[in-house]
N, C-alpha and C positions, 0 to 999 in steps of 0.2 A: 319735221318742223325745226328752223332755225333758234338755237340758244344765246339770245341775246343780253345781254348787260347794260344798261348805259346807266353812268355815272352823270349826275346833273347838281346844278349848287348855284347857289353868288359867287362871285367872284374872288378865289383867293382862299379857297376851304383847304386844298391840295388834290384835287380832283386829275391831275395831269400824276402828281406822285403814286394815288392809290393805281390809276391806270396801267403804270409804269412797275409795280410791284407786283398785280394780278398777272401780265402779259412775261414778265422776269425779266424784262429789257428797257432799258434808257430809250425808249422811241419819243416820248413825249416831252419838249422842254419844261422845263418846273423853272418857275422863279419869283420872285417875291413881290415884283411888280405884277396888278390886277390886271387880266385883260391878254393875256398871252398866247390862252389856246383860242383859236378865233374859229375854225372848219370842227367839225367832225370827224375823229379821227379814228381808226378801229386796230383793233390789235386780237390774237387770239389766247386764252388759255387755257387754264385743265385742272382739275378738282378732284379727289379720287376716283378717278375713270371719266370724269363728265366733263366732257370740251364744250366750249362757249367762245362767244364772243362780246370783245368788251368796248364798250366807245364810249372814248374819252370828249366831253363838251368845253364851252367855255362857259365863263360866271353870266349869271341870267341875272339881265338889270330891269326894270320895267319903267317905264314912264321917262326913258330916256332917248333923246332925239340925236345921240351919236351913231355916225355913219355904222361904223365894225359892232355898238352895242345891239342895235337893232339887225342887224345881218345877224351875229349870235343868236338872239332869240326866237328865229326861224331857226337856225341850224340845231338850235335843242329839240325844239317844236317835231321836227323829223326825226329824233334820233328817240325822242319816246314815243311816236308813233311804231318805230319799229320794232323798240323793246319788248322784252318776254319779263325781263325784272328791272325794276327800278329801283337806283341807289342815291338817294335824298340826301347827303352829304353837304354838313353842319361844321362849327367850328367850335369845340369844348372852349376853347382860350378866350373867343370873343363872347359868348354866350348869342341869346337870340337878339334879332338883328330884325329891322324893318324890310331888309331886304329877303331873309326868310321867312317872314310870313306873308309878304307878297307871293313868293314862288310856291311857299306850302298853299294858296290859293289856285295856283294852277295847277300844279299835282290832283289839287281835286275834282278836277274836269277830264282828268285821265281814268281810266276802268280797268285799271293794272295794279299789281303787287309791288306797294311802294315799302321799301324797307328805310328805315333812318339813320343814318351811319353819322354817327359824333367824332370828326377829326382830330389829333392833337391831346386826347384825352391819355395823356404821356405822365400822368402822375394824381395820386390820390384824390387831390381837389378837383382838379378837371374831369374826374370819373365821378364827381358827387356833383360838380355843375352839370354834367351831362343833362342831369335828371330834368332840369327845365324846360328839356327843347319837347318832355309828352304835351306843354303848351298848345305848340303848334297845331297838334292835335290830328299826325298825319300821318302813316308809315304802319304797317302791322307789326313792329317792332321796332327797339331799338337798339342799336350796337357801337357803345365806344368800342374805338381803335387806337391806333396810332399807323398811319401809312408811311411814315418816314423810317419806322423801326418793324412794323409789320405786326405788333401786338394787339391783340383779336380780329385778326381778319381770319384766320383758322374758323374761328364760331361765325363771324359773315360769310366766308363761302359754305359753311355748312348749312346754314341756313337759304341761301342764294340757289342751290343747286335743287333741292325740294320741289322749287316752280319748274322743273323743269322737264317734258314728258319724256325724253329719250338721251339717250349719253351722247351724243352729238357727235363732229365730225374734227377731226385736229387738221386745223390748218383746210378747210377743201379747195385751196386755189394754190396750194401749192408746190405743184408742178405748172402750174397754169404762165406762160409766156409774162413776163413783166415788163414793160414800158415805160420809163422813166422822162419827163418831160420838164427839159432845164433851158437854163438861159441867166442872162443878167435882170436885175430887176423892169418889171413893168414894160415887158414884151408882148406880154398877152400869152401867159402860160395858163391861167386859170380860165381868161375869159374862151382858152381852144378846148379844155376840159368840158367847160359848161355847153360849150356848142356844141360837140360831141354828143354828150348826155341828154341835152333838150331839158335841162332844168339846174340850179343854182349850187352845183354838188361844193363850191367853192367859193370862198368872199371874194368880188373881185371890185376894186378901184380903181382911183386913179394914181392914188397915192403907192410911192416905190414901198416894197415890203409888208405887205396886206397879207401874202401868205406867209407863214412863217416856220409850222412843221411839213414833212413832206405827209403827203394825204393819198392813200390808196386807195381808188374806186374800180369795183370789177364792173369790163365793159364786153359786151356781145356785140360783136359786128361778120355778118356773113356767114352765120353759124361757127365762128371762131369766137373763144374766149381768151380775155388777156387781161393782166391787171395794169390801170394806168394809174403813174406815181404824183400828182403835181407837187412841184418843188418850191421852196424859196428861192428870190432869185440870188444868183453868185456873184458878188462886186470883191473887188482887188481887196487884197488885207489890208493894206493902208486906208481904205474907203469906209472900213467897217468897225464901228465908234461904239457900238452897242454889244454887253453881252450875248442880249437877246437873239442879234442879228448875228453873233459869232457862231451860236451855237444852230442858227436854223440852217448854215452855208456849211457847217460839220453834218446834218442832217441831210443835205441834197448832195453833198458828194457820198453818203452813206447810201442814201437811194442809188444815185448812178453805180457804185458797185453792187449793190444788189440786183440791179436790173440785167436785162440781155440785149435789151435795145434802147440806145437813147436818141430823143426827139430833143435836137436842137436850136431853141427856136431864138432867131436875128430880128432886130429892128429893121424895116427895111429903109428905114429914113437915116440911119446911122448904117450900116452896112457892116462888114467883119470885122471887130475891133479884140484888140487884144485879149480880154479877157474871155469872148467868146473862142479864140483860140485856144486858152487855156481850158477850156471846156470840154472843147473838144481834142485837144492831146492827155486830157485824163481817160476820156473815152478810149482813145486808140492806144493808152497804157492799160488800162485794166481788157484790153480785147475786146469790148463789145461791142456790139453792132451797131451803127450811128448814119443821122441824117439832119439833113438841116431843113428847117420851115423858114424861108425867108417873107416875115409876114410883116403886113401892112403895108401890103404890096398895091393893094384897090389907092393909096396916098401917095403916089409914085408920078411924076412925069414919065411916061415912056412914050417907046415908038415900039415897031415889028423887031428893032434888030436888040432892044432895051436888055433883053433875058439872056441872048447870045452871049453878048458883050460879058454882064455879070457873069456869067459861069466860067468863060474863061479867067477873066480876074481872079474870080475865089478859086477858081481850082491852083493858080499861079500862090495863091496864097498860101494855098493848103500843101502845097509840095510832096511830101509823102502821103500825105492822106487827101490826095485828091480822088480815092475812092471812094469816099463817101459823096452822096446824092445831093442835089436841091431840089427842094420845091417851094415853088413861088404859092403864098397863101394870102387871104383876106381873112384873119376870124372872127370879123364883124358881119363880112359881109357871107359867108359860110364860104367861100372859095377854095375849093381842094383841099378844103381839111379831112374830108373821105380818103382823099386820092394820097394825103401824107397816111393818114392807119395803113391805107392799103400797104404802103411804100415799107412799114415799119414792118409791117406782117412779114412781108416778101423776104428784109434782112434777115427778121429773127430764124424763116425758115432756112434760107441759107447759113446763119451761122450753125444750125444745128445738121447739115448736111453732111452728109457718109459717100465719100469717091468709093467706088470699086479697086481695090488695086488693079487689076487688069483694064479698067478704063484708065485708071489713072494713067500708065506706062502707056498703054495705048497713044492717050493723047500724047505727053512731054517728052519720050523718048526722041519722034521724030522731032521735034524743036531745039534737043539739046544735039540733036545730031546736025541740024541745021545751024545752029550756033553754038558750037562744044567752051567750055572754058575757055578763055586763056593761059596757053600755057607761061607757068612760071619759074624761073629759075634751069629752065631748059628743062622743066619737067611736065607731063601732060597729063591733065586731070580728066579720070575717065570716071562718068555719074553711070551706075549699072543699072540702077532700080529706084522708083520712088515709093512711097507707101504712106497714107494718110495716119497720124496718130490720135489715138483715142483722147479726147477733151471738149470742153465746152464752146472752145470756138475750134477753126479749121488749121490744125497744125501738119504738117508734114516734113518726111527724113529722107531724104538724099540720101542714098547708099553709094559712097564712092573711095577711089583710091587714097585718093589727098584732100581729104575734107577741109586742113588747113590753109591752104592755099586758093579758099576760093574768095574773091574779094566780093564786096558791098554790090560792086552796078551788077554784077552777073545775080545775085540775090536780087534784086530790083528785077531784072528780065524775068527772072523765072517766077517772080509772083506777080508781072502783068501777064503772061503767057496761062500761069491758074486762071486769074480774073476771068483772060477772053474764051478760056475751052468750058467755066464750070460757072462762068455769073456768078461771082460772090461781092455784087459790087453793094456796098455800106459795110464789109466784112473786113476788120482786120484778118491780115494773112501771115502767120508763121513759119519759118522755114529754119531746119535742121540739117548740117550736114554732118555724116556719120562715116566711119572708116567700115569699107567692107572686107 
């Protein structure tokens, strides 16, 4: 049985800080404007010996007819149906608030172990205001803290861990394939998540910047598991006017490094624009494996020859990394959004792929024999052996005489020659030349 956590409140208690202190990582933005954490977000941690997991909510408003407040208060709605503890989180500074004993009303519709956590209670008085929140009349306990400074959360996790029937699993996803899904704002990164999934795992609008932290949902397709990231979307630094939105675009380039395959997904009414570029040569800097969704492609003028046309273009665009794939998608209309997981899966197994040395040679030998170096300086470079190196994407060492003397375009031949003997096509390709 899964140990679950969810942290739930109004708006603005620090529910993204305490997330962020039990997990021991900055995953969650914190900031002082109400209304910031908007999805459900999950992180793992650990308590002497007993792993959990802990999801971070946004503030629960009621009797509110704002688009993102009422999407919020589904997204809590599922995050304490799944909970094993519930963390009722209060604000000592403010004391009690109309808006928590609204929410202390729905707790009581729940048939789980609600605990009371009083935030902020950072000093004498605040630890004696605590006391009014037994008002509510909700929680089988209560526990000032401080999540900014970490004081009694020691006594809340000790308490936290009791509901829970077994010492749990640290991290169980990961080694599991990661998925990262980026783009520039309001492409339809959340709305390809939800289609994906066949339900609402993500807010999704109209309006640019509705996501704002990256959100990991683990997804099963084909009897393979993978985790998929949705991102905020990434606009140029000069475009980007808000803290909030500074820190969400440091959070989805944080995803794409942590991923092994990233889904890059294009307007297709706007086509390859610069910043999607830059998107995509972070990708083929950090090595990972990469593809493009050219989506809202069903809102397209075309013809038969419409898709030809584009691929060449963007491959002409893409220059060195025209080894990365497209696929034309609709995520409204569900159009080869299977057939992109597929496309993603195929990368990640390729980046993860092991040559034989002896295929390796097998293959490149006669190729380098068929097009040997250039000799330079009147001197001739002879490549003896190649051998695949051990890393997380596909690197390889050239064992030759004059490793210095071999220039760029010959490196360019010999990693389209990998491509077409070994298919690693979405795979950045590395290449070493070494003196034997």
């Amino acid at each position: 049985m899964a140990n679950i956590v969810a942290i739930v409140g109004r708006p603005n208690v620090g529910k993204s800080t305490l997330f962020n202190r039990l997990i021991e990582m900055k995953r969650a933005i914190m900031d002082n404007e109400s209304g910031v954490t908007r999805d459900r977000h999950y992180g793992y941690a650990e308590w002497v010996g007993k792993y959990f997991t802990v999801i971070d909510t946004g503030g629960y408003v009621t009797g509110s007819d704002d688009i993102f407040e009422e999407a919020i208060r589904t997204q809590v709605k599922e995050a304490l149906e799944e909970a094993t503890v519930i963390l009722f989180m209060v604000d000592a500074k403010d004391g009690v608030t109309g808006m928590d004993s609204d929410f202390a009303n729905v707790l009581r519709e729940v048939n789980k172990p609600v605990l009371l956590v009083s935030n902020k209670a950072d000093n004498q008085e605040r630890l004696l205001n605590s006391n009014e929140f037994y008002s509510l009349g909700i929680g089988e306990e209560m526990f000032p803290i401080s999540a900014n400074s970490g004081s009694g959360t020691g006594e809340l996790l000790d308490k936290v861990i009791t509901f829970f029937e077994d010492e749990g699993i640290d991290d169980p996803y990961a080694n599991t394939p990661k998925i990262a899904i980026l783009g520039r704002p309001n492409v339809g990164k959340s709305s390809f998540l939800n289609a994906l999934l066949g339900r609402e795992r993500t807010i999704v609008t109209d309006i640019a910047g509705t996501t704002r932290d990256s959100i990991n949902t683990h997804y099963k397709l084909y009897n393979k598991d993978f985790i998929l990231t949705d991102t905020a979307g990434i606009r140029k630094k000069s475009r980007v006017k808000e803290d909030i939105e500074f820190y969400s675009v440091l959070r989805s380039i944080q995803a794409l490094q942590d991923s092994d395959v990233c889904i890059v997904i294009l307007d297709a009414e706007r086509g390859l624009e610069s910043q999607d570029m830059h998107i995509l040569a972070l990708a083929h800097k950090y090595n990972k494996g990469c593809m493009i969704m050219y989506n809202k492609w069903d809102l397209m003028d075309k013809d038969s020859k419409t898709a030809d046309k584009l691929r060449k273009e963007i491959a002409e665009k893409l220059g060195p990394m025209s080894y990365i794939p497209l696929v034309f998608t609709s995520v409204t209309e569900k159009q080869r959004i299977f057939q992109s997981i597929e496309m993603a899966m195929k990368i990640y197994e390729s980046r993860s792929k092991k040559i034989p040395t002896s295929v390796l040679n097998d293959a490149m030998l006669p190729e380098i024999e068929r097009y040997p170096p250039p000799a330079t300086k009147g001197k001739y470079i002879r490549i003896k052996y190649i051998t695949q190196i051990q890393g997380h994407s596909p690197a390889f060492a050239f064992f030759c005489n004059l490793p210095q003397y071999i220039q760029e375009p010959y490196e360019r031949f010999l990693t389209n020659r990998l491509r077409e003997h070994f298919d690693f096509e979405g795979v950045p390709i590395r290449i070493f030349f070494r003196k034997k």
